[in-house]
C-alpha positions as CSV (number, residue, x, y, z in Angstrom):
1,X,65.2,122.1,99.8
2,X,65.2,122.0,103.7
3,X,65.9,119.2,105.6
4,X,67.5,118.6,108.9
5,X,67.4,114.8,110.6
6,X,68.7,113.0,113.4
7,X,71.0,109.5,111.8
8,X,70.0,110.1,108.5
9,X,66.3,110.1,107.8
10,X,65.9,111.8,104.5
11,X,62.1,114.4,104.3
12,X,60.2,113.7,100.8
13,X,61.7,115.6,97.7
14,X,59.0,117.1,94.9
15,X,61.7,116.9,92.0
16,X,64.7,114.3,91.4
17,X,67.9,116.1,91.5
18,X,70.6,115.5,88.8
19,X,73.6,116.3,90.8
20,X,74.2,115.6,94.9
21,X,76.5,117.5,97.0
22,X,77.7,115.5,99.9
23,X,80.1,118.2,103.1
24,X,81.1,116.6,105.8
25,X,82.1,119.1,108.6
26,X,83.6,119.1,112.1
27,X,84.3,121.6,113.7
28,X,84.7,124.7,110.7
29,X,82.2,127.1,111.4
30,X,84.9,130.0,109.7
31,X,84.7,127.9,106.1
32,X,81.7,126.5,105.4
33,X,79.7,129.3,104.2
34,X,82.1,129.7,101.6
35,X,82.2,126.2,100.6
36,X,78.3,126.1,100.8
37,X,78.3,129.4,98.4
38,X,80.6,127.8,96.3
39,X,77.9,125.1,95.4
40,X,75.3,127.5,95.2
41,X,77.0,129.6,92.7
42,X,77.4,126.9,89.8
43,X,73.9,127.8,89.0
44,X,73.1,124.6,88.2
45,X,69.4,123.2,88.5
46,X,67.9,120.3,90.3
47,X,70.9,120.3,92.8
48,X,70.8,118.7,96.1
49,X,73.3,119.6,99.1
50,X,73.2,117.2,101.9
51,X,75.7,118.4,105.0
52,X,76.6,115.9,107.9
53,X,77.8,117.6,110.9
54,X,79.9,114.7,112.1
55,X,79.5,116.1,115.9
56,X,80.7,120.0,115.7
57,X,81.3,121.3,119.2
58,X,81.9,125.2,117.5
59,X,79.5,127.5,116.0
60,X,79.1,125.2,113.0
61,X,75.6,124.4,114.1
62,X,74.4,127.9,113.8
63,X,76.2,128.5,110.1
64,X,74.3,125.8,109.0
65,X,71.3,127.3,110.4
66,X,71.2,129.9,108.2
67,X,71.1,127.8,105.1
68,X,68.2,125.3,106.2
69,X,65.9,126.3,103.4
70,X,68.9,125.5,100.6
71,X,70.8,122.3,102.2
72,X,70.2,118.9,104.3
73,X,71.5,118.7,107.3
74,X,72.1,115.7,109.3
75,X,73.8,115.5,112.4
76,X,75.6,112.7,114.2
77,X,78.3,112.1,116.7
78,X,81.7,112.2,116.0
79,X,82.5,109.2,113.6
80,X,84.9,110.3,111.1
81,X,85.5,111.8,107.5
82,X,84.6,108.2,106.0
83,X,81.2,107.7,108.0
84,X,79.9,111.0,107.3
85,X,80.2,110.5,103.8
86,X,79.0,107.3,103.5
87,X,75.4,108.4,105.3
88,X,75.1,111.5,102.9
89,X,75.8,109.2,100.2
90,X,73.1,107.3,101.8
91,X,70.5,110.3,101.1
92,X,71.5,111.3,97.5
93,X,69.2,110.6,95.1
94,X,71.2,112.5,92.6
95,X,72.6,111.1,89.1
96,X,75.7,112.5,89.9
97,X,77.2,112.9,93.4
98,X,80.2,115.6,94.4
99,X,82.1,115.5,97.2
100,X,83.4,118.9,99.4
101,X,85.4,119.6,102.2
102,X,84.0,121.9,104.7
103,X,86.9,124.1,104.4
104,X,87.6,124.0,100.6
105,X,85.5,125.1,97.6
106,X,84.3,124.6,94.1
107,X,85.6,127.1,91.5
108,X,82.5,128.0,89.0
109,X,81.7,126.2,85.7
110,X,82.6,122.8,87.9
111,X,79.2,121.4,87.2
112,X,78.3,122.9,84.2
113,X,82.0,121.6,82.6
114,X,82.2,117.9,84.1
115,X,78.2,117.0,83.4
116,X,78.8,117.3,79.8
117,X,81.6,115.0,80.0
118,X,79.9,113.1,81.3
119,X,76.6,112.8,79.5
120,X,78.3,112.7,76.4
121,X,80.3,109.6,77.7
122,X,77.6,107.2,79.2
123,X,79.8,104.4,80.2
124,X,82.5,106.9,81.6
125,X,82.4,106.4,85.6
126,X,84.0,109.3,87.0
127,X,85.0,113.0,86.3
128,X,88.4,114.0,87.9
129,X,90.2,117.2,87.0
130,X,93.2,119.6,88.5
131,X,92.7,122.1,91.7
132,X,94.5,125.0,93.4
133,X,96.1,125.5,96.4
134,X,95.9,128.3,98.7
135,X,97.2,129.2,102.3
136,X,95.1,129.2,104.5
137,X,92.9,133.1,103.9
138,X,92.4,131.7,100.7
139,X,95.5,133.2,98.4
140,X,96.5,130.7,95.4
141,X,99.7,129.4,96.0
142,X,100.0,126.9,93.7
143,X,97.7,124.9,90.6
144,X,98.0,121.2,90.1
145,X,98.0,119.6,87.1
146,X,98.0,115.8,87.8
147,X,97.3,114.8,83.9
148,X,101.2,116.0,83.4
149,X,102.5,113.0,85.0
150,X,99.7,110.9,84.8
151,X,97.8,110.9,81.4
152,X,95.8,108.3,81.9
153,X,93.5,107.5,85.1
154,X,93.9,103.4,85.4
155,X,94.9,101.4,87.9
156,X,98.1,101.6,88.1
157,X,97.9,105.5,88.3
158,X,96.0,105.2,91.4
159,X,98.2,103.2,92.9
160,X,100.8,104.9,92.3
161,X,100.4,108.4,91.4
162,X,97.9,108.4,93.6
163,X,96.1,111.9,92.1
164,X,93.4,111.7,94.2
165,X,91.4,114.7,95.6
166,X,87.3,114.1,96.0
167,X,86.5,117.9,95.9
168,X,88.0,117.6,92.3
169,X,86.0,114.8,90.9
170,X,82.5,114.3,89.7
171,X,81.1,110.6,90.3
172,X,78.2,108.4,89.2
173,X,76.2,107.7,91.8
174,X,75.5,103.8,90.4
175,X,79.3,103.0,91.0
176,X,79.6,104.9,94.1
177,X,76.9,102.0,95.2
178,X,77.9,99.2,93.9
179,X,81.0,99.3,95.8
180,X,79.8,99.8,99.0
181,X,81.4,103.8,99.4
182,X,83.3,104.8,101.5
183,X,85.6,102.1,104.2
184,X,84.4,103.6,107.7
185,X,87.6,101.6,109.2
186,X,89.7,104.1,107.7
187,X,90.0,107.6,109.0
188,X,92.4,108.9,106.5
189,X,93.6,107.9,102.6
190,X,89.7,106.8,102.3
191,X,90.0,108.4,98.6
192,X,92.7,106.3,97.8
193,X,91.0,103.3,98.6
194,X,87.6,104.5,97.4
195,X,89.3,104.8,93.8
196,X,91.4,101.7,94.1
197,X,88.2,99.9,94.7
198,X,86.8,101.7,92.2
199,X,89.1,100.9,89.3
200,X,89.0,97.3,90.1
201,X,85.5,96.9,89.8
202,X,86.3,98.2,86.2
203,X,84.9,101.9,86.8
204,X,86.8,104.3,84.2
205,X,87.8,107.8,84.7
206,X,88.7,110.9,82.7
207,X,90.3,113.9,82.9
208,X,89.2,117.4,83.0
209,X,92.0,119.2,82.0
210,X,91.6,122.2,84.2
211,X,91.0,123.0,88.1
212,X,87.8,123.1,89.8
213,X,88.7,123.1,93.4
214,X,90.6,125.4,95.7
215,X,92.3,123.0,98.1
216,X,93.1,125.4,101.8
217,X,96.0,124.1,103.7
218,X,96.0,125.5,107.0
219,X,97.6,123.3,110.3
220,X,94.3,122.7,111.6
221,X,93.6,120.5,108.9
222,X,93.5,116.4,109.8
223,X,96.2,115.6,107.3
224,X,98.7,118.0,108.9
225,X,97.9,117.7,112.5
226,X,98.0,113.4,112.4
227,X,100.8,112.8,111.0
228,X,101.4,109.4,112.0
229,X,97.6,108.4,111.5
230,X,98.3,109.7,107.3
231,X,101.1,106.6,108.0
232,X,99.1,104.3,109.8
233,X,96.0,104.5,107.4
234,X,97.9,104.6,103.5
235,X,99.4,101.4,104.8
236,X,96.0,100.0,105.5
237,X,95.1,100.5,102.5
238,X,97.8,99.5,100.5
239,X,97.5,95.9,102.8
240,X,94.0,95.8,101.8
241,X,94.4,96.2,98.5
242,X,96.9,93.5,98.2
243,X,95.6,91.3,99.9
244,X,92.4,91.4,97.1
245,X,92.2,88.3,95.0
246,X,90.6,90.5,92.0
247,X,94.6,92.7,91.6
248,X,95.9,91.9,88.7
249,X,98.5,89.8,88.9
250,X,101.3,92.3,86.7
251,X,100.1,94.7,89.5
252,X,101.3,92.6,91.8
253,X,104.6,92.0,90.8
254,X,105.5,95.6,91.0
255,X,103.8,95.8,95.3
256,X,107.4,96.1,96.3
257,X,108.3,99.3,94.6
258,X,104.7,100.6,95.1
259,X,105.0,100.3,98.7
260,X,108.8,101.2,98.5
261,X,107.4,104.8,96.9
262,X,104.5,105.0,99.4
263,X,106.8,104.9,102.6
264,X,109.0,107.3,100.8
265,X,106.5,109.9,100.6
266,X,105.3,109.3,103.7
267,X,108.1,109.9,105.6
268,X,108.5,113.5,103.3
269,X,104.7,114.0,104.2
270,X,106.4,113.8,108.1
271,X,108.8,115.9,107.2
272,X,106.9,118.3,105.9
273,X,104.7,119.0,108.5
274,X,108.0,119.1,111.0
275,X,107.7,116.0,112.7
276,X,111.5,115.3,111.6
277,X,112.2,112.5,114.5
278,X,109.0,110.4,112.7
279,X,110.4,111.1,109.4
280,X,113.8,109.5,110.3
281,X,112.3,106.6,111.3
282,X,109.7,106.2,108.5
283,X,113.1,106.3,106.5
284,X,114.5,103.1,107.9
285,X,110.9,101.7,106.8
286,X,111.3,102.8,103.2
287,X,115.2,101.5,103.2
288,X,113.3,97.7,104.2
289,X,111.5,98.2,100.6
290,X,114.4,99.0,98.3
291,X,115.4,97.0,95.7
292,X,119.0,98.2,95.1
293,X,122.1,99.8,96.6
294,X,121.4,101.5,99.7
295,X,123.6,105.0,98.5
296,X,121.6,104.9,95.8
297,X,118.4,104.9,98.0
298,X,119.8,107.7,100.1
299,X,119.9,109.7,97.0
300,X,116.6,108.7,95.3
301,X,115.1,109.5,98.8
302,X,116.8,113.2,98.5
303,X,115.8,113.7,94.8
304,X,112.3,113.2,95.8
305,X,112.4,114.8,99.2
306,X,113.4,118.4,97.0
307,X,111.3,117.7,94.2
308,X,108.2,117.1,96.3
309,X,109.5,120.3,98.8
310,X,109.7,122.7,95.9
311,X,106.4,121.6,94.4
312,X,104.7,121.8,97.9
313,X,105.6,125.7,97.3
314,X,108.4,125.0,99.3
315,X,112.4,125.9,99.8
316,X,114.5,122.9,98.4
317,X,117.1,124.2,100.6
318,X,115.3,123.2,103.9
319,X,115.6,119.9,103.1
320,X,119.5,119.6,104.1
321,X,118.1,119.1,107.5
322,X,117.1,115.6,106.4
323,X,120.7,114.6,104.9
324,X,121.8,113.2,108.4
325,X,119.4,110.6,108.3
326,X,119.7,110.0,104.7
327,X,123.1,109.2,105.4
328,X,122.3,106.3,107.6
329,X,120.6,104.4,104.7
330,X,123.8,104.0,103.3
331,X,125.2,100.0,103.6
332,X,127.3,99.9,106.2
333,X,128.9,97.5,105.4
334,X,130.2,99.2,101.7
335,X,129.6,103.0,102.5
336,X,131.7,105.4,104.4
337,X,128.6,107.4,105.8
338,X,130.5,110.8,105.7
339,X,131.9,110.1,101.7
340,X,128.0,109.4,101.7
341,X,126.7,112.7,103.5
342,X,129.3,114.7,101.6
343,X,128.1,113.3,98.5
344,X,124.3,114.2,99.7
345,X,125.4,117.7,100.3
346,X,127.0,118.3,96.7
347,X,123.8,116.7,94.9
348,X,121.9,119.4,96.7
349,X,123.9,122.3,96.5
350,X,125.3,121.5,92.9
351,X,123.6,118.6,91.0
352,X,119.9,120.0,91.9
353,X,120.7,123.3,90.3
354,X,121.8,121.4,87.0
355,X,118.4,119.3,87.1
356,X,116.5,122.3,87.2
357,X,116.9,123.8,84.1
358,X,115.7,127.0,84.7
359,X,118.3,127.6,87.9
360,X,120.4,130.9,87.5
361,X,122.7,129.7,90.1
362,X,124.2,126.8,88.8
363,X,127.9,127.4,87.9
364,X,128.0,129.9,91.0
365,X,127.4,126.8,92.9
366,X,129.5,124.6,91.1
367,X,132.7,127.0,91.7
368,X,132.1,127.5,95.6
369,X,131.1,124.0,96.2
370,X,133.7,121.7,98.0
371,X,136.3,120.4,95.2
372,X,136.7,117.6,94.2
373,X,139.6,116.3,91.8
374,X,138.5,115.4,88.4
375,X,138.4,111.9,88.9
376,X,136.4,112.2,91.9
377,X,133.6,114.6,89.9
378,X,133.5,112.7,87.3
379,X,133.0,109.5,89.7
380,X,130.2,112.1,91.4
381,X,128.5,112.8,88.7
382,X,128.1,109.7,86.6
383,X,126.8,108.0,89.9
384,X,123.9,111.0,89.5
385,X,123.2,110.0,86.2
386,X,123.4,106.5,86.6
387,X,121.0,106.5,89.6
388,X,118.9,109.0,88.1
389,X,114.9,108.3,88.7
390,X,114.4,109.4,85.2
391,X,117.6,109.9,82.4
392,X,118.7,113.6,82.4
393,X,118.7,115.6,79.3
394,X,121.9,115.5,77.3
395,X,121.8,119.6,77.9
396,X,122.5,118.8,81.6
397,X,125.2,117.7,80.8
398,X,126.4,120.3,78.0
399,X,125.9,123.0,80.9
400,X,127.5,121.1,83.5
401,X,131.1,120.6,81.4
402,X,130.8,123.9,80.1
403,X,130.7,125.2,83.8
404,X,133.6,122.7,84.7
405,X,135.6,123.6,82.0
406,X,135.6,127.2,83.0
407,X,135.8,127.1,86.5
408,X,138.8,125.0,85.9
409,X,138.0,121.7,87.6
410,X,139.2,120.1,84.1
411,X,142.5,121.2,82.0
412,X,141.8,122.0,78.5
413,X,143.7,118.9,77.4
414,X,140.7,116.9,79.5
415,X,137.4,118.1,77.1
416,X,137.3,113.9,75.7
417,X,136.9,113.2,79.3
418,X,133.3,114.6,79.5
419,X,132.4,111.3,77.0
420,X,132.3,109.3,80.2
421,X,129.4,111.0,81.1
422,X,127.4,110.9,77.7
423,X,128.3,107.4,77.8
424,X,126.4,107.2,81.3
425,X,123.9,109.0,80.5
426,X,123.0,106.5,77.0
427,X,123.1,103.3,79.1
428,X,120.5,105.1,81.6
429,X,118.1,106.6,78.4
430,X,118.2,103.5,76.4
431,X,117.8,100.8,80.2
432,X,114.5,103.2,80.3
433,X,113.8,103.5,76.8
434,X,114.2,106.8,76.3
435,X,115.6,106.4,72.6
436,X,115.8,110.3,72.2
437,X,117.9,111.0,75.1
438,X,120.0,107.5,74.0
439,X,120.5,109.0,70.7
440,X,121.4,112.6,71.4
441,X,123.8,111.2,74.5
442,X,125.6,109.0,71.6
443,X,126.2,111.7,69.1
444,X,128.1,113.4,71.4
445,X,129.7,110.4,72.4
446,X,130.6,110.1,68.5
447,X,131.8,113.8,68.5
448,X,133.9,113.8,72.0
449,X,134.7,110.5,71.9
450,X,136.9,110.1,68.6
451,X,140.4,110.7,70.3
452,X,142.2,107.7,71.5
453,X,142.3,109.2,75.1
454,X,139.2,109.3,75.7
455,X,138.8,104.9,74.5
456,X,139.8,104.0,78.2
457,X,137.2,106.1,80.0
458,X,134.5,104.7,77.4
459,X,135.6,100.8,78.0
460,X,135.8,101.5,82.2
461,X,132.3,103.5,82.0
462,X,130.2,100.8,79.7
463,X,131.6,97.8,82.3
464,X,130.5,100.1,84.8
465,X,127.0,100.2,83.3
466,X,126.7,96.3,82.6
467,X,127.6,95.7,86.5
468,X,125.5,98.4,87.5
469,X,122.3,96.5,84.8
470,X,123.4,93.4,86.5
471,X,123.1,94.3,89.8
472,X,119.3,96.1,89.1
473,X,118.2,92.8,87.9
């Protein structure tokens, strides 16, 4: 197929294809070939590739060239991601339409793997499925497996998960029309918004359960060289989708902690990319959205920040640079913001190493951290389970008493001490309904728990945990 226009005007097509490829490109003559091969090698018939050079001032022109007899090529001034795609949308004629970045590419099978699903599901509106990362010469540094924490492609997944990556998806072309594609207004987080849309209009999605993309993250990529403009535009869209009278209203209800999330990763997107002075101040923003104690939003704002860190492929470590401005989320009107940063510094260099069940280094840690008198620890560390975003398991806290025990921050005569913490941790499983965890935290309640000196800890952590219910409410 060869076919290269001026604002979209489409030449006449002998055969109907059954899957479109829509690339948008500016400006990366060194990837597109391989993203254009990568299409070429699914070996899949009666494929169209339409590629809109949104105004390429590089050598992108004469790549493209080389390919005329295989793709479409339309070219336009600079206009944006979500422009481009909506014109080669505009051509397809496809059943099925794809969508690539210039600088990424399909892994093979893609076609071949989400047509049947989708064929064999008729009223099934979309494809998605996981992808790989690599640096920027095309090494794997990383595979994502959304469907781990979000099984199920709804609404409310999109919204907040927000798993979206186009490359990785296949689409229906009829729902890609009937809601209108792509918003041209925004020139980021289109996706997001393109599946928000989607979902509401009552288009379902399922998963693939296995990558077909290869994501490249380099620092000339949009999302890592505007910054701010990733902020500016996700908040667009979560206004506009808000502000639709067709969202649910149970959706609604929750907009405070969706947006609460949103800034949150937002300001770690900033931080990632080493805009720290933008991150600090997208903090302050996320603080506006939180429901609860302000310490405690310092340290849900850290447990994400390293969670998110190490799964970028990232050292959890660099993100003690973002403590300081952790610590002025803390009320200051309750908090002492150095008890604050100190206790920010121990959940990182102690507490982290106990979440991640795998970490060698946790007692090491444990012994050279600052001390702390046992009624301070245990103070420390209930707090950490308390505030936990999800209840730890019950061998987080085997480990961690086993550790204490022997580094000697407890006596011997102290062991009924550690049902304090079991106690904790049970409120925090059964307020989520995480029976397992509620159950296993009580039997050693049960076992720890039977000697009279341990009865006062129990009775001050349970009104501990009904203030701490009241309070969330």
């Amino acid at each position: 197929m060869a076919n290269e226009s001026e604002g979209g005007s489409e030449s006449p097509r002998t055969s109907r294809p059954r899957i479109s490829v829509v690339i948008p490109v500016f400006n990366n003559a060194a990837y597109i070939e391989q993203a254009l091969q990568s299409v070429f090698d699914q070996n899949v018939g009666n494929t169209e590739i339409i590629v809109v050079d949104d105004g390429s001032t590089d050598e992108t022109a004469e790549v493209l060239a080389k390919f005329s007899d295989r793709i479409g090529i339309i070219r336009q001034s600079n206009s944006g991601s979500a422009v481009a795609r909506n014109v080669g949308l505009r051509e397809t004629t496809g059943d099925y339409v794809a969508f690539l970045d210039a600088d990424d590419w399909f892994l093979p099978g893609k076609f071949a793997h989400q047509t049947e699903i989708l064929d064999a599901n008729p009223d099934l509106g979309a494809v998605h499925s996981g992808w790989k990362i690599t640096d920027k010469n095309g090494v794997v540094t990383k595979v994502i497996e959304p469907w781990i924490d979000a099984p199920e492609l709804d609404l409310n997944t999109w919204l907040v998960f927000k798993p979206a990556k186009l490359g990785a998806m296949l689409f229906r072309r009829d729902w890609l029309q009937k809601v209108g594609g792509f918003d041209p207004e925004l020139l980021q987080s289109q996706d997001v918004d393109l599946l928000l849309r989607l979902s509401l209009a009552g288009c379902t999605f399922q998963w693939q359960k296995s990558p077909t993309l290869c994501y490249r993250r380099h620092r000339f990529s949009i999302i890592r060289r505007n910054g701010l403009g990733q902020v500016k535009y996700a908040t667009m869209v979560l206004d506009k989708f808000y502000s639709n009278p067709l969202v649910p209203s149970e959706i609604k209800r929750h907009e405070r902690s969706v947006r609460y999330y949103s800034s949150m990763w937002l300001a770690w997107h900033l931080f990632h990319i080493e805009n720290v002075t933008a991150a600090t101040n997208q903090l302050q923003q996320t603080r506006s959205h939180s429901k609860g104690d302000l310490r405690r939003t310092a340290h849900d704002c850290l447990y994400h920040f390293t969670s998110w860190t190490q799964s970028a492929g990232s050292d959890p470590e660099d993100v003690r640079s973002m403590i300081d401005p952790l610590g002025t989320l803390g009320d200051e009107n309750s908090s002492d913001p150095a008890e604050l940063t100190t206790s920010l510094h121990w959940w990182l260099s102690v507490w982290w190493h106990y979440l991640s069940e795998n970490s060698p280094n946790a007692a090491s840690q444990l012994q050279h951290a600052p001390p702390l008198d046992p009624d301070q620890l245990l103070k420390q560390v209930g707090f950490y389970l308390r505030t936990g975003t999800v209840p730890a398991p019950v061998q987080t806290i085997d480990r961690f008493w086993n550790d204490a025990m022997a580094t000697g921050c407890f006596k011997s005569t102290e062991q009924h001490r550690v049902t304090e913490l079991y106690v904790t941790l049970c409120g925090r499983a059964l307020y989520s309904g995480d029976l397992r965890i509620a159950w296993r935290a009580l039997l050693r309640t049960i076992r720890f728990g039977w000697h009279p000196k341990a009865w006062p800890g129990i009775v001050r952590t349970i009104k501990s945990l009904l203030v701490e219910l009241q309070n969330s409410k």
